[in-house]
C-alpha positions, 0 to 999 in steps of 0.5 A, spaced: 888 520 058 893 526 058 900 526 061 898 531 065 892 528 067 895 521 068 900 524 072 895 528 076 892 521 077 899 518 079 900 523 085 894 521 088 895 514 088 902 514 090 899 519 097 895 513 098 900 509 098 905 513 102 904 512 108 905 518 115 910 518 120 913 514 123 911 508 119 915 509 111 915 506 105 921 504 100 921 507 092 922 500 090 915 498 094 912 503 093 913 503 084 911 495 086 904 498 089 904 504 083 903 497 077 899 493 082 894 498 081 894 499 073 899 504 072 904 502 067 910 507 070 918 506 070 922 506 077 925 513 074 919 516 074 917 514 081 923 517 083 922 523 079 915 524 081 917 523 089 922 529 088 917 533 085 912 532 091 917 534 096 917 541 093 909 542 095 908 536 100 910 535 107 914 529 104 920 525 108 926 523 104 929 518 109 936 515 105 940 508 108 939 502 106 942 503 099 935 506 097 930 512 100 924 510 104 918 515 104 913 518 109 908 524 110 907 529 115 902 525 120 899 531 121 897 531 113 890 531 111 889 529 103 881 531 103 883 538 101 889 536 095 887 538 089 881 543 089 879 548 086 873 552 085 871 547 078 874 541 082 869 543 089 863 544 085 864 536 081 864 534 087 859 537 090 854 534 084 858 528 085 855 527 092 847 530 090 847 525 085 850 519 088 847 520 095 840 519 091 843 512 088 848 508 093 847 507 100 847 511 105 853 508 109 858 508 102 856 514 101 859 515 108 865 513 106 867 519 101 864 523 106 870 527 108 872 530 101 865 532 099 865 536 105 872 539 104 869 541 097 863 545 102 869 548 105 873 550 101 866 554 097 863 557 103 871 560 104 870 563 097 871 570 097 863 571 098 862 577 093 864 572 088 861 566 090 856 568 094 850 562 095 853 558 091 849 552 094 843 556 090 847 555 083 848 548 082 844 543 083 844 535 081 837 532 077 836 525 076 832 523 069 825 521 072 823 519 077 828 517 083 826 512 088 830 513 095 836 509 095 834 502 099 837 501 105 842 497 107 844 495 114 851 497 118 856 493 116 853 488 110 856 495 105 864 494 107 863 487 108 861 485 102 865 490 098 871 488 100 870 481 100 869 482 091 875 486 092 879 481 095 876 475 092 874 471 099 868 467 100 862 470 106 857 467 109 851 471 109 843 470 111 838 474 105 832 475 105 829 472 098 824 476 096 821 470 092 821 465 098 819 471 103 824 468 109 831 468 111 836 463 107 843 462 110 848 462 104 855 462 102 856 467 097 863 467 092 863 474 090 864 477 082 862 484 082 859 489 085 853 493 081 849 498 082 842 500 078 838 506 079 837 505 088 838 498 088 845 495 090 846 488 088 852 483 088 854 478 083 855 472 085 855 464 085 853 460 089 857 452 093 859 449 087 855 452 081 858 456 075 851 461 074 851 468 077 846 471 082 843 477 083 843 479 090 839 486 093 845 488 098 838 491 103 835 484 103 843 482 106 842 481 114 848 478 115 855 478 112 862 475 114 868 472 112 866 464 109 872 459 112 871 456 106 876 457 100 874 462 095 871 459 087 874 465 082 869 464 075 874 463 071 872 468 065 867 471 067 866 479 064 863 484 067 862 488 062 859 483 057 855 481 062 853 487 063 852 487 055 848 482 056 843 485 058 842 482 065 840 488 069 834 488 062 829 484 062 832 481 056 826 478 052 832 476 046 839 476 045 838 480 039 837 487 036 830 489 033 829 495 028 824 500 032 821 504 027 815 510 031 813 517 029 815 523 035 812 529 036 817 535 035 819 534 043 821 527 042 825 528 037 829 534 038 830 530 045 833 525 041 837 530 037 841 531 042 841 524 046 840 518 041 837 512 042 842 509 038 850 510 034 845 509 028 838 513 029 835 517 023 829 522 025 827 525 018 822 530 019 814 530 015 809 534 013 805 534 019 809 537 024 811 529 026 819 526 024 820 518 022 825 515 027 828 509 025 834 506 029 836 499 033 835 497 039 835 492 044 830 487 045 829 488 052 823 491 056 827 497 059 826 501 051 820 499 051 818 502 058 821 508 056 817 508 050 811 507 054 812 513 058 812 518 054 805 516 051 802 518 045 807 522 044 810 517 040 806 512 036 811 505 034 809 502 027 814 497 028 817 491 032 810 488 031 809 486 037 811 492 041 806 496 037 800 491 039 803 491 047 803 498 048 795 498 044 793 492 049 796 498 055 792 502 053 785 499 052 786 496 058 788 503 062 781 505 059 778 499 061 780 502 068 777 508 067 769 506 064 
C-alpha cells in the first residue's frame, strides 16, 4: 500500500475512534485503538496525523492533564468524507453488486454511505453528469439467485459474536433432518458464497468446523457458556481447501480440452490457472492445458459452456460429461 493511501486509511480509521462532543478521547488511547486495529503507526504520527486533521475537520484539541484529549463536532456526519466523483461511483457499483449477494439487513448496514455517494452524483453539475445512474451499472458473471433471506436480527447477532469471539445459542433449521435443533454455537468466521451466507463454527466440545446457512438461523443470542477458540484454525486454508467446493480430492488434476475460439479468447483474458497454455489449430480450435482443482465447481463450469469445449482429459471427466449428455438426450427421445 502507498503512503498516501495508508494514511488516507489511517484518517478514517482514527475518525472511527474519535469519538463527538461532549465525550473525548486522549492520543495515548487513541494510537492504542489505532494498532488494535492493525496499524503499525508511532505515537508521533498519530500526534502529527491529529494536527493535519484539524485543519480540515471540526476536530477539538482539549489540553490537561498533561496529554490532549480529542473529539468531533457532534453535529459531524462522515458518510460524505472523502467523495469524489470516482469515489461515489465505486460505491455505487459496491452497492449493485453487493445488494445481489448479502443479506438484506447487512447491506442495511452501509446504507448511509451508499446513499451519500447518490447524493453527491445527483449534486453534479447536471450538464456533466447528467443520468448518471444510466452509465454505470454492476452484472454478476451467470446467473444470480436472489440473496436468501435472513431474518431481523440473526445478521448482527451472529456477526458480532465471530468478531468478539463468544459463544450463541441458536435454533436452525437443518435442511438434512427438515426440523428445528437447538445448538450452541463457537463462531469461527463468517463466509459469504454466491447469495448464501454461512457461519463457520464448532459445535459443544468438538474440533470440526460447520457450516451454517445464516437464513435457516431462527434464533440467535449470547450463550452463558464460555467460548472455545479453535486454536490454529486459517480461514483462508480453509478456504484453500476447498471447503465451499465440492472437493472430490485434495489434489490438482491436469485439464487438457479443445475450445472454440470464444472460449479461448475468454480465457486469454481470465486464465483457468497461473499455468494455463492455449495454442491454436489448424481447424479454428485452440489446445488448452492448465492445472486445476479436482473439484466439482471447475467441472460444472465446464459443463455450462457445452459443446463449446470438448475435454480429453482427466479421464473421468471426460466420460461424466458424456454420461450428461446422453442422459440429457435421453430425456428428449
Amino acid at each position: 500500500m502507498g503512503k498516501k493511501h495508508g494514511t488516507l486509511f489511517r484518517t478514517l480509521a482514527m475518525l472511527k475512534i474519535i469519538p463527538k462532543k461532549p465525550s473525548y478521547r486522549a492520543t495515548s488511547a487513541i494510537h492504542r485503538k489505532l494498532e488494535e486495529k492493525g496499524f503499525v503507526v508511532n505515537l508521533r504520527t498519530v500526534q502529527r496525523d491529529l494536527k493535519d486533521m484539524m485543519d480540515h475537520l471540526p476536530l477539538n484539541c482539549i489540553e490537561g492533564d498533561g496529554e490532549h484529549r480529542w473529539n468531533l463536532s457532534a453535529s459531524f456526519n462522515d458518510s460524505k468524507l472523502g467523495l469524489d466523483t470516482p469515489t461515489a461511483l465505486t460505491l455505487v457499483l459496491a452497492h449493485e453488486y453487493l445488494s445481489g449477494l448479502l443479506p438484506q439487513i447487512a447491506v442495511d448496514q452501509i446504507a448511509p454511505q451508499f446513499k451519500a455517494a447518490q447524493q453527491y452524483l445527483n449534486a453534479l453539475p447536471k450538464n456533466h453528469y447528467s443520468g448518471w445512474a444510466n452509465r454505470v451499472k454492476a452484472i454478476p458473471n451467470g446467473k444470480a439467485l436472489l440473496p436468501a433471506q435472513v431474518k431481523q436480527g440473526i445478521w448482527d447477532a451472529v456477526s458480532e459474536a465471530a468478531l468478539e469471539e463468544y459463544a450463541i445459542d441458536v435454533t436452525y433449521l437443518s435442511r438434512k433432518h427438515n426440523e428445528p435443533k437447538d445448538y450452541t454455537l463457537h463462531p469461527q468466521a463468517i463466509v459469504v458464497r454466491h447469495s448464501v451466507s454461512y457461519l463457520l463454527a464448532t459445535v459443544k466440545d468438538y474440533d470440526d468446523i460447520r457450516q451454517f446457512a445464516l437464513h435457516r438461523i431462527q434464533r440467535a443470542e449470547r450463550s452463558q457458556k464460555n467460548f472455545r477458540p479453535l486454536k490454529g484454525f486459517n480461514l483462508s486454508e480453509y478456504l484453500n481447501q476447498s471447503a465451499f467446493d465440492y472437493r472430490v480430492s485434495i489434489d490438482d488434476v491436469q485439464l487438457k480440452a479443445r475450445v472454440k475460439n470464444e472460449i479461448a479468447w475468454l480465457l486469454s483474458e481470465t486464465p483457468l490457472s497461473e499455468d494455463q497454455n492455449l495454442k491454436p489449430e489448424e481447424d479454428g480450435w485452440y489446445q488448452l492445458t492448465a492445472t486445476v482443482p479436482d473439484d466439482q465447481q471447475t467441472l460444472w463450469w465446464i459443463q455450462g459452456y457445452g459443446a463449446a469445449i470438448d475435454v480429453q482429459e482427466p479421464q473421468v471427466w471426460r466420460e461424466h460429461i458424456h454420461q450428461q449428455a446422453r442422459e440429457v438426450l435421453g430425456l428428449m427421445s
